[in-house]
C-alpha positions in Angstrom: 10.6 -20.4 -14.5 12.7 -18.0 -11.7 9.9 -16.3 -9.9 11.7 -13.0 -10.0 10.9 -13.0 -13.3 7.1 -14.5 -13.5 4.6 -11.8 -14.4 2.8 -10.4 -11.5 -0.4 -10.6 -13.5 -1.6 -13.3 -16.5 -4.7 -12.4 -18.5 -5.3 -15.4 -20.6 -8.1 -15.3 -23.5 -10.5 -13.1 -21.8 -14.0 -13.0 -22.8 -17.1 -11.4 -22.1 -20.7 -11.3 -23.4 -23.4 -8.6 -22.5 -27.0 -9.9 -23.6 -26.0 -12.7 -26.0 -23.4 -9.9 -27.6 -19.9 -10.3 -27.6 -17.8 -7.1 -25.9 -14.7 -7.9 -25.8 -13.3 -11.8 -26.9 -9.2 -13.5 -26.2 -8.0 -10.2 -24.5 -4.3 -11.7 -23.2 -1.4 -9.6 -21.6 1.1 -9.8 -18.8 1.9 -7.4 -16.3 5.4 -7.5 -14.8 6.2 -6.6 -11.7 6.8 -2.9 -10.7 5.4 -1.6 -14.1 2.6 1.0 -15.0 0.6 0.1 -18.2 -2.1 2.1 -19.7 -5.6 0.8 -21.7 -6.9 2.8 -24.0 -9.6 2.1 -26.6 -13.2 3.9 -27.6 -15.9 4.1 -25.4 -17.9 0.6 -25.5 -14.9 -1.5 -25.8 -15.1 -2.8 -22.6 -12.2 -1.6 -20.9 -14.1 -1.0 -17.4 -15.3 -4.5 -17.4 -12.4 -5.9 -18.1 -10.8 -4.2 -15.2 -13.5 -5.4 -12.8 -12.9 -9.1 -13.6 -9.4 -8.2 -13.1 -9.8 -7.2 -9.6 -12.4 -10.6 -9.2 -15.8 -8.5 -9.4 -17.1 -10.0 -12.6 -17.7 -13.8 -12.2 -19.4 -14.1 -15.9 -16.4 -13.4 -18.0 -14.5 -16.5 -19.3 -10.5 -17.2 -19.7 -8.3 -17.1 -16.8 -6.6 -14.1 -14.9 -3.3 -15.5 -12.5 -1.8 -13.4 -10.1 1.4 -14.8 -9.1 0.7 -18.3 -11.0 -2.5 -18.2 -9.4 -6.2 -18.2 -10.0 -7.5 -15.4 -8.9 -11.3 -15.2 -8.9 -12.1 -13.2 -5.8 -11.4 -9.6 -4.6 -8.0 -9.9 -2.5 -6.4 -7.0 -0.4 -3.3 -7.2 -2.3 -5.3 -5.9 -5.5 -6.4 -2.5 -5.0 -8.8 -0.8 -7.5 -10.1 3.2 -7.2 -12.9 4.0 -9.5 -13.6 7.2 -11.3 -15.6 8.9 -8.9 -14.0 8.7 -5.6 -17.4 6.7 -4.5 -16.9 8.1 -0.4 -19.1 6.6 2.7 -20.5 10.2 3.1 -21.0 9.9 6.9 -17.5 8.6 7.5 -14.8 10.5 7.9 -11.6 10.4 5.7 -10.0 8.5 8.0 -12.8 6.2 8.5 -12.9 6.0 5.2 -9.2 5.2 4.1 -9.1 2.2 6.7 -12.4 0.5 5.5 -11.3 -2.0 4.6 -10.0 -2.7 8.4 -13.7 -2.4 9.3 -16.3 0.9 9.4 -14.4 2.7 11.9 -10.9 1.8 12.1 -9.3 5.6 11.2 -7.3 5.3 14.3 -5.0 2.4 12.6 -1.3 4.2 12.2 -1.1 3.6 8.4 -3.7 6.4 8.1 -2.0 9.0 8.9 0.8 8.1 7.3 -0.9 7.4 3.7 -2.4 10.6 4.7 1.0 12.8 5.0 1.8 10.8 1.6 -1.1 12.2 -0.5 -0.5 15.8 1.1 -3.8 15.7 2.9 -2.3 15.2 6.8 -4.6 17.8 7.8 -8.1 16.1 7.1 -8.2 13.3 9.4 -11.4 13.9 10.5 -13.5 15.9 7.8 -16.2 14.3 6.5 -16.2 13.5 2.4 -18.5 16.6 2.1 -15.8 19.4 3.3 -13.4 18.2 0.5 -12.9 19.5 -3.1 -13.0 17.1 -6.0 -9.4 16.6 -5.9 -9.1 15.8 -2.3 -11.6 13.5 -2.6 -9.2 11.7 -5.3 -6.3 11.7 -3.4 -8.5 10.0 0.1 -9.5 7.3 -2.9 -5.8 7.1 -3.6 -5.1 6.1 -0.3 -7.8 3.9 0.3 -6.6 2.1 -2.6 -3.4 2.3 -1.2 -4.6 1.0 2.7 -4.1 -2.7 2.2 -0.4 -2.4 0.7 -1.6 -4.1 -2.7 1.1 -5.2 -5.4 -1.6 -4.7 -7.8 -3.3 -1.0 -8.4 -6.3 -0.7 -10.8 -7.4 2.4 -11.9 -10.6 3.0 -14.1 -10.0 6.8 -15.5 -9.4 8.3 -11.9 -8.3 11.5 -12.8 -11.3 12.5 -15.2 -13.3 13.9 -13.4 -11.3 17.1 -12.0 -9.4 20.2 -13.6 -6.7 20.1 -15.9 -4.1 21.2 -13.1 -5.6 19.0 -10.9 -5.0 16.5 -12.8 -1.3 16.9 -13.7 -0.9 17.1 -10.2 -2.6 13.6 -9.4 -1.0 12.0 -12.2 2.0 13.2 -11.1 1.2 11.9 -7.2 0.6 8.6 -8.6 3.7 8.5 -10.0 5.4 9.5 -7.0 3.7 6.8 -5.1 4.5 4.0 -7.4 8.0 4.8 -6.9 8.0 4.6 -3.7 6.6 1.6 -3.4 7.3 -0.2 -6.3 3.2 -0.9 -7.0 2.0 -2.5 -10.5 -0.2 -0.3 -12.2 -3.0 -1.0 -14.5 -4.7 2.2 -16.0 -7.7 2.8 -18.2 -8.1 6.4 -19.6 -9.6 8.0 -22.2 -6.4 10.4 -22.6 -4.0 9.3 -24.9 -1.8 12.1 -23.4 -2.3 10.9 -20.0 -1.3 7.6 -21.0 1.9 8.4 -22.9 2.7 10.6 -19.7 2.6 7.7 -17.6 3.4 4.1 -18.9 5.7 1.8 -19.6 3.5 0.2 -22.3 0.0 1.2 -23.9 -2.5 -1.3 -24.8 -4.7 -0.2 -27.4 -8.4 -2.6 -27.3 -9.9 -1.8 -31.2 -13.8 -0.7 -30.9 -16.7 -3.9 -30.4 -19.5 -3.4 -32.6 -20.8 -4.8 -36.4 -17.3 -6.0 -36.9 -16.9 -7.9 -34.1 -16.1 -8.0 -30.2 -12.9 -5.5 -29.1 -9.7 -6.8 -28.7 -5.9 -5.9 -27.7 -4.7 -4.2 -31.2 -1.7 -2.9 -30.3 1.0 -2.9 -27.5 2.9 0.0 -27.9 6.3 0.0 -25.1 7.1 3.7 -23.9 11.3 4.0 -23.3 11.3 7.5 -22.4 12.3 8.7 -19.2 10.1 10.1 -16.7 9.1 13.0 -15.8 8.4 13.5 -19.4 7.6 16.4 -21.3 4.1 16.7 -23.6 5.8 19.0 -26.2 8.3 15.9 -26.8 8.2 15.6 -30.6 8.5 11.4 -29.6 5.5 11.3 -27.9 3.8 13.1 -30.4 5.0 10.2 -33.4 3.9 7.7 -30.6 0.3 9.4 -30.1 0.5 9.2 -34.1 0.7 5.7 -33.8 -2.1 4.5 -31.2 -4.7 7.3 -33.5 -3.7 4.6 -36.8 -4.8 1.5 -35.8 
């Protein structure tokens, strides 16, 4: 196989039990290089799990997950992952923050300030988490995310947390980022219009419950261009589409 054109990222048969239950059960996909995909499903379907033992933080679910062809089982730097609350060290400060990953206080490394001026928040070097509104706090998460230059971003329902406008402006930051860097992204949301905003594809994981563990029902690709417009009549027969499974 050319490597250009191996999958960044191979879920194989993913499965996962939560006290002798079943939660989700042979979850497979790919991931290609450079491309955002969204997973959706009802609450309880495991999508946040399944995220974790993508980014190697869940060590009792069973299949494989390559990256690049290989195992990976561990966190690695070039997998970045920003939960749904920004989850700051309070008595760190931004910068501090964003660079943690470089140790507790390494805000003086160069790339902060530039991921910084990226996420439109070149002015907060040194405030502490406290002194920032819910959407700052987002876009610091964003560039800790961002800090280690990963191929791979993760993102468990980021954006739900703060205002509608707030929002569209995030979504349409994290856009702007993966652009510019060409960064794989891997979303779960709960907003169908969020996702059909964003992706390339949608993956749809069906409910876990009496009838069984939740698994990939649909894959539904996304041609339209982007920016994209909500009051497009196609993405209104595609939101059709993922609400019939």
């Amino acid at each position: 196989m050319n490597q250009a054109l191996a999958p960044l990222l191979e879920v194989r048969a993913l499965s996962r039990r939560f006290a002798g239950r079943k939660i989700f059960d042979q979850v497979s996909f790919t991931l290609a290089r450079g491309e955002i995909v969204s997973l959706v499903g009802p609450s309880g379907c495991g999508k946040s799990t399944l995220l974790r033992a993508l980014a190697g933080l869940d060590h009792d679910t069973q299949g494989s997950v390559l990256f690049e062809r290989e195992p990976l089982r561990e966190p690695s730097p070039r997998v970045g992952m920003i939960f749904q609350e920004p989850r700051l060290l309070p008595w760190l400060s931004v910068a501090d923050n964003i660079a943690f990953a470089a140790g507790p206080r390494a805000g003086d490394d160069p790339r902060v300030a530039a991921l910084l001026a990226e996420v439109g928040l070149a002015g907060v070097h040194d405030a502490l988490p406290k002194q920032l509104s819910g959407g700052m706090a987002q876009r610091v998460a964003l560039a800790r995310g961002l800090f280690t230059e990963p191929d791979l971003l993760l993102l468990d329902e980021p954006f739900s947390a703060v205002d509608a406008l707030t929002r569209a402006r995030l979504q349409q930051l994290l856009l702007t980022l993966k652009q510019a860097r060409g960064t794989t992204v891997l979303l779960v949301t709960h907003d169908l219009d969020e996702a059909l905003a964003l992706s390339d594809r949608v993956l749809l994981l069906s409910p876990a419950g009496t009838d069984g563990p939740s698994r990939i029902a649909r894959e539904l690709p996304i041609t339209l261009q982007r920016p994209r417009n909500p009051r497009d009549a196609s993405l209104d027969a595609l939101r059709d589409v993922l609400l019939t499974m």
